[in-house]
C-alpha positions, 0 to 999 in steps of 0.5 A: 635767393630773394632779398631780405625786403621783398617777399619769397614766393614760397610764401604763397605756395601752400595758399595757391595750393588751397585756393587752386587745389593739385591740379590747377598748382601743377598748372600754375608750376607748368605755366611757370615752367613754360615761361621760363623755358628756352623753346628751342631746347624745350628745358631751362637753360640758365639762358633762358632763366636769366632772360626770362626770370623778371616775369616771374619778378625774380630779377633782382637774383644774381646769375649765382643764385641763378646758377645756384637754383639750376643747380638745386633743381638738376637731378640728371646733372645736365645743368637744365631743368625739365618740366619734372624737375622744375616741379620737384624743385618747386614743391622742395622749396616750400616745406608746408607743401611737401606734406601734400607733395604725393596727393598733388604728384598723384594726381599730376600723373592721373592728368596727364601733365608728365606725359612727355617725361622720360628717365 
C-alpha cells in the first residue's frame, strides 16, 4: 500500500509496542481508529478513510489500496471496519507483532478498550 520510497508503518509497530507497552498500543490503535472514523456511524467508512487518511500520512494510497485496506480488515463483511477489526488489522499487518498479539488482546480486554463491541 505505501510507496516503495516512503516508509510502511508496520515498520514502527513493534518499536511502539516496546516503548508503549499493551496498553498504551491498543491506545494508540484506538486514537488511530478515532481519527479515522466517520462520527455519525461511529465505524470506518471508506468516506471517512479517504477524508481522514492524510492524518495518519497515508495520503498518497490510492482509493484501491483504500478499498483494498477496508476489505482486509471487514471481518463482518459490512464494508466498514469497527473499532476491533481496525485493531485486528493493525496487529496483522505486522508479523513481529502477531507473536505478543494475544498478551496485548488480553490485556485490552482487562482495560476495558472493547467494552462497546458486540458479535
Amino acid at each position: 500500500m505505501a510507496s516503495k520510497n516512503e516508509p510502511n508503518f508496520q515498520d514502527f509497530l513493534p518499536l511502539m509496542a516496546e516503548k508503549l507497552g499493551g496498553d498504551g498500543l491498543i491506545a494508540e490503535f484506538c486514537n488511530g481508529f478515532n481519527l479515522l472514523m466517520d462520527s455519525s456511524k461511529g465505524v470506518i467508512t471508506f468516506e471517512s478513510l479517504k477524508r481522514n487518511s492524510g492524518l495518519l500520512g497515508l495520503q498518497d494510497l490510492s482509493d484501491d489500496d483504500l478499498y483494498s485496506m477496508l476489505k482486509e480488515g471487514d471481518f463482518d463483511g459490512d464494508g466498514t471496519l469497527n473499532q476491533m477489526e481496525f485493531c485486528v488489522l493493525m496487529f496483522r499487518l505486522s508479523p513481529d507483532l502477531m507473536d505478543q498479539s494475544q498478551f496485548f488482546l488480553e490485556e485490552a480486554l482487562q482495560h476495558g478498550y472493547f467494552q462497546d463491541f458486540h458479535l
